[in-house]
Legacy VTK file of the C-alpha trace (Angstrom):
# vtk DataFile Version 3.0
C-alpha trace
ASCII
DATASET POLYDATA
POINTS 199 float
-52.241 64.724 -6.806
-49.570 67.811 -6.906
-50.453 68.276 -10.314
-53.981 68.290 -10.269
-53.876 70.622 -7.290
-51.941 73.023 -9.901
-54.128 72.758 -13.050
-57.110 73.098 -10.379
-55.176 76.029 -9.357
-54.553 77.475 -12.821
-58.108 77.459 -14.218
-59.524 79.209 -11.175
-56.955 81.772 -11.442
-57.594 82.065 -15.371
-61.109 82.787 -14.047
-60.672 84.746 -11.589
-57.596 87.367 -12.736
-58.047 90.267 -14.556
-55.808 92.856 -15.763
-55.590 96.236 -14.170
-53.048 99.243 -15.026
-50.653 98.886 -12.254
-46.884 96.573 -12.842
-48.551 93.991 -10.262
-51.960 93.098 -8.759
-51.401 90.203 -5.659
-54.569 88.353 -4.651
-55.803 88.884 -1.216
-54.458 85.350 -0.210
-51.087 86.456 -1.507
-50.903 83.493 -2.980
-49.948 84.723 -6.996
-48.956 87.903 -8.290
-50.032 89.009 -12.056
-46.913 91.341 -13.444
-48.892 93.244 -15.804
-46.696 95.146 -17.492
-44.651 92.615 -19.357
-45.917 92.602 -22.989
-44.516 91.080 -26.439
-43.406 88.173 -24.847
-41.194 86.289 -28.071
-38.882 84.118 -26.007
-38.342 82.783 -22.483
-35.476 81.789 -20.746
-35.985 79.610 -17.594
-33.103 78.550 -14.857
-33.040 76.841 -11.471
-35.598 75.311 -9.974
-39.057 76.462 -11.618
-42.048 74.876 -13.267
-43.162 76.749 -16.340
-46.840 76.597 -17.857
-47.102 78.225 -21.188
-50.433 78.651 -23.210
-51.583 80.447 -26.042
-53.863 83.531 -24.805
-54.063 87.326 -25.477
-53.272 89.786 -24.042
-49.814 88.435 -22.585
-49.691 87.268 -19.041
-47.168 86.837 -16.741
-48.832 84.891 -12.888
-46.467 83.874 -10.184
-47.668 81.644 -7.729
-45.283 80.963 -4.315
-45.858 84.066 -2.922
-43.507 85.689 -5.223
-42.126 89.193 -3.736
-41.481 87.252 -0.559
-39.084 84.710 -2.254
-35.623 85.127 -4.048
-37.001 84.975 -7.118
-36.054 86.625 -10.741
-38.582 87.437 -13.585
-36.828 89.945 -15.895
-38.842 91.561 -19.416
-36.342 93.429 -21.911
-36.688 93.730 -25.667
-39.248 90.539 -26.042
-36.959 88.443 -23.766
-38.672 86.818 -20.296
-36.563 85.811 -17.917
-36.914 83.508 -15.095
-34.989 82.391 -12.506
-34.992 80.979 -9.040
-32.885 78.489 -6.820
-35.071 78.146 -3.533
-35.997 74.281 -2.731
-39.682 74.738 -3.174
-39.695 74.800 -7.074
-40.966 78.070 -8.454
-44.582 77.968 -10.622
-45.472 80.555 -13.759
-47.973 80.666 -15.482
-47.499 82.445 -19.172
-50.098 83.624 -21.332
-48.674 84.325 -25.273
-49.692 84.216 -28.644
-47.058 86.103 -29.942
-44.039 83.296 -28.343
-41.724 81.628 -30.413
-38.862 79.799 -28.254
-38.314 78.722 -25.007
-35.432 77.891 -23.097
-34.771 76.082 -19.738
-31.624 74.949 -18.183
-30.787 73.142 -14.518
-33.805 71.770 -13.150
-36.579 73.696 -14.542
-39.684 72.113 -15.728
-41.831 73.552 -18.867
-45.435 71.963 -19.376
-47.579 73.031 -22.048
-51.388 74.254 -20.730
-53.539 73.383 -23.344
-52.492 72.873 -27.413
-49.712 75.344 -28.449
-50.451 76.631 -31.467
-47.400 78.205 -33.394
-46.289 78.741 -36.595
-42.574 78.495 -35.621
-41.462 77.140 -32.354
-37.925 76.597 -30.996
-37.272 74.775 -27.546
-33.572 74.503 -25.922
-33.534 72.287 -23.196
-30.567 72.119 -21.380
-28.830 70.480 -18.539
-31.675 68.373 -16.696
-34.037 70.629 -17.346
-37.636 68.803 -18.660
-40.663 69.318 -21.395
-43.732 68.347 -21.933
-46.018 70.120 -24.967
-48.661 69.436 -26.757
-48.062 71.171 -29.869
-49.973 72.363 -33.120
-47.196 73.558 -35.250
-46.254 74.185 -38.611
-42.099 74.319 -38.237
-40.514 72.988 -34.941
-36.874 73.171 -33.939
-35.839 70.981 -30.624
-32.130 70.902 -29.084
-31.283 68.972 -26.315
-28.373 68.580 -24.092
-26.812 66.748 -21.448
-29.502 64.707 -19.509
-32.760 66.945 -20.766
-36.184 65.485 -21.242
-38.815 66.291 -23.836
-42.223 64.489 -23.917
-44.115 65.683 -27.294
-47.849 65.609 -28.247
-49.632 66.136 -30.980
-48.422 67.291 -34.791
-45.555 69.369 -36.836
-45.551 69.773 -39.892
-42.045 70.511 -40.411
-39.997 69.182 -37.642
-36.119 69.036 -36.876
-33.886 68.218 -33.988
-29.983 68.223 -32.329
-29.738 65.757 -29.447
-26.850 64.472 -27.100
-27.165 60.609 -26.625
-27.835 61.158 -23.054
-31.278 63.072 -23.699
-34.608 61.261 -23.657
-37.329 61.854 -26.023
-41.151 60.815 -25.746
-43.344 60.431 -28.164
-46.853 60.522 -26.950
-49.110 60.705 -29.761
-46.993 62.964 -31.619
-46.771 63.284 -35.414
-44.546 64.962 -38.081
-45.224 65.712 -41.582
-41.696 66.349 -42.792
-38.559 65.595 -40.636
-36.343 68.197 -41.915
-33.305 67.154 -39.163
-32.292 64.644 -36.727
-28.792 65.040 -35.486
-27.300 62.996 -32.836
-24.231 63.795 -30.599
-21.670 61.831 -28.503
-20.559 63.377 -25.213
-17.511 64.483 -27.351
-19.788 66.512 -29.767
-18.978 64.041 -32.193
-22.445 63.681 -34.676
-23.204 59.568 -34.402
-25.874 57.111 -35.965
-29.205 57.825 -33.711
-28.598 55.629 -30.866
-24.678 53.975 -32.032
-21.522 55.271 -30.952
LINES 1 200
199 0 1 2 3 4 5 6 7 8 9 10 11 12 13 14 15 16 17 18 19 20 21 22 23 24 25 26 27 28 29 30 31 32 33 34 35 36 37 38 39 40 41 42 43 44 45 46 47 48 49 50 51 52 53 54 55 56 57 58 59 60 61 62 63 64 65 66 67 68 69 70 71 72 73 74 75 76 77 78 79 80 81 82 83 84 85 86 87 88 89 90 91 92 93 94 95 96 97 98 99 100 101 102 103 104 105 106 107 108 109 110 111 112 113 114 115 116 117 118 119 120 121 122 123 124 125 126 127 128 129 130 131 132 133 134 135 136 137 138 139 140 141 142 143 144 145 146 147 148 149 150 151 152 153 154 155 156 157 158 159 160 161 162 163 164 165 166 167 168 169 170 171 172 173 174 175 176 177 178 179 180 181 182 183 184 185 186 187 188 189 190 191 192 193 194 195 196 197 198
């Protein structure tokens, strides 16, 4: 129910938003704040205790929902970097609009969800910690790493696909299909590389 609540959420606000010239337009609800002045978005770096959306829409887009400037919140632009951070209980929810992104990263508890089909020509994720993914992905070269007790769940197809995992990570496949496996390394919790699932 959550969930739906926030797609239903999303898509009105994709509706409803439009950009103006000033760093931040807030709804009259106060409910999200569009930071309009963060452009060239290549990577993202997510910590603490957020929920990410990420879709593939020009221009870039940056919505934070939570009533953002009245939280202890962090969302930092510099040099094609995004980053996001924020340890509050109630988990904090952005919404990112890029065509031009190429990596994500997310450590502690953060959550990333794909809205819609990414479509990328090359896409790196770093999931760290117990941080969590879920994409739906159109891509021609994928690179995944996960660590300690992170969570990927995978849709769709890559052509050429590689990943580095701990033995303690989970990965779903949901549908998902690769053309060309280029890597598949597997680690013990002494950084040892193992056969996929042996010690």
């Amino acid at each position: 129910m959550k969930s739906k609540n926030l797609i239903w959420m999303l898509s009105i606000v994709l509706l409803a938003v439009s950009a103006t010239n000033t760093n931040a337009a807030v709804n009259a609800n106060s409910n999200y704040t569009v930071l309009n002045d963060i452009k060239a978005i290549s990577k993202i770096e997510v910590r603490g205790n957020v929920q990410l959306y990420i879709s593939d829409n020009a221009p870039d887009q940056v919505t934070v929902y939570n009533k953002y400037y009245k939280e202890t919140a962090l969302v930092q632009s510099k040099n094609g970097l995004l980053r996001i951070s924020s340890y509050n209980t109630e988990k904090l929810v952005v919404w990112i609009k890029s065509e031009s992104l190429q990596s994500v990263s997310a450590f502690d508890n953060a959550e990333i969800s794909s809205f819609g089909k990414l479509a990328k020509i090359e896409f790196n994720i770093d999931l760290h910690d117990n941080a969590t993914a879920n994409l739906n992905l159109d891509a021609f070269n994928t690179y995944v790493t996960l660590r300690d007790h992170a969570t990927i769940i995978l849709t769709g197809r890559v052509e050429e696909f590689g990943m580095s995992r701990n033995l303690n990570t989970i990965v779903i496949n949901k549908d998902f299909s690769v053309g060309h496996n280029t890597e598949n390394r597997v680690f013990n919790l002494a950084g040892k590389e193992v056969m996929a699932g042996l010690e």
